[in-house]
C-alpha positions in Angstrom: 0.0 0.0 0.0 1.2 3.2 -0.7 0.4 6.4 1.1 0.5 9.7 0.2 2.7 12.7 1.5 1.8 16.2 2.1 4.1 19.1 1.3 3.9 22.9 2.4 4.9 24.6 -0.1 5.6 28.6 1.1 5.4 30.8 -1.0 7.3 34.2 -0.1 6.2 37.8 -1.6 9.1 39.6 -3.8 9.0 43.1 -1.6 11.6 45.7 -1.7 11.6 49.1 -0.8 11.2 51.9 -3.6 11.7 54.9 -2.7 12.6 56.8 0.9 11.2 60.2 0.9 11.1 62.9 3.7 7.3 61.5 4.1 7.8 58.0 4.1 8.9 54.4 2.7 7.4 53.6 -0.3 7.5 49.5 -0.9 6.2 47.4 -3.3 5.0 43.6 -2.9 3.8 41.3 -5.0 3.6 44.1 -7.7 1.4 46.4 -5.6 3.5 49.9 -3.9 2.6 50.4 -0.4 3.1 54.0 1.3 4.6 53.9 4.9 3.3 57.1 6.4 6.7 58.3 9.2 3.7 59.4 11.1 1.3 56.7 11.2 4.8 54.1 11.8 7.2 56.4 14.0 10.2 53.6 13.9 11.6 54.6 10.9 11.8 58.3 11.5 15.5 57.8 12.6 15.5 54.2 11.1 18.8 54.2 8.8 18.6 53.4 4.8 20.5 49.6 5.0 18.1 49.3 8.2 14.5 50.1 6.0 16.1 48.5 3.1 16.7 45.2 4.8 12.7 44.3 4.6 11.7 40.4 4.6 8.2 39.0 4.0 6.6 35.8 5.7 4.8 33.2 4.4 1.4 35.7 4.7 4.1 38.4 2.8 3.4 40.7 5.9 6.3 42.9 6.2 9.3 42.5 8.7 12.1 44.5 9.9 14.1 42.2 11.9 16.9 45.0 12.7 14.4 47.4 14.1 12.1 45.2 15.5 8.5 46.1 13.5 6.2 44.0 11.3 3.4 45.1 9.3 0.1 43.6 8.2 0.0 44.5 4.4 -3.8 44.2 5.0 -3.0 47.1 7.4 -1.6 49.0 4.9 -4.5 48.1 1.9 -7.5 48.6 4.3 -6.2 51.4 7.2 -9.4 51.8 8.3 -9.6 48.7 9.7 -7.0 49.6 11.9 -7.1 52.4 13.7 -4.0 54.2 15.0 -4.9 55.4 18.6 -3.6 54.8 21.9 -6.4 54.5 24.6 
């Protein structure tokens, strides 16, 4: 008898960043560019270049930046509403 096997296979989103204006971060993943706002995401007001270049995606293809500690939901960025940006 034979059995079958599974495999995961994980796909990971092509991201890099565009464009670093005195604004924001522009990025674009999986062919779709995504502003950064400096004030909706603070940690990358004194972030370096190499540090906001050095972006990785999960399997999801949120974003990461494992230097400075920050991830971001790219349904975040697509539907802010959703996700109101207010400390209580």
């Amino acid at each position: 008898m034979q059995s079958g096997t599974n495999t995961l296979v994980e796909t990971v989103a092509k991201t890099e960043v565009t464009n670093i204006s005195p604004f924001g971060i522009w990025i674009l993943s999986n062919d779709k560019e995504y502003f950064i706002s400096y004030k909706d995401f603070p940690v990358f007001i004194t972030a370096s270049i190499k540090q906001i270049a050095n972006v990785t995606t999960d399997f999801s293809g949120n974003l990461h930046w494992e230097e400075l500690d920050a991830d971001i939901e790219l349904d975040c960025l697509e539907h802010p509403e959703r996700y109101p940006l207010l400390y209580r």
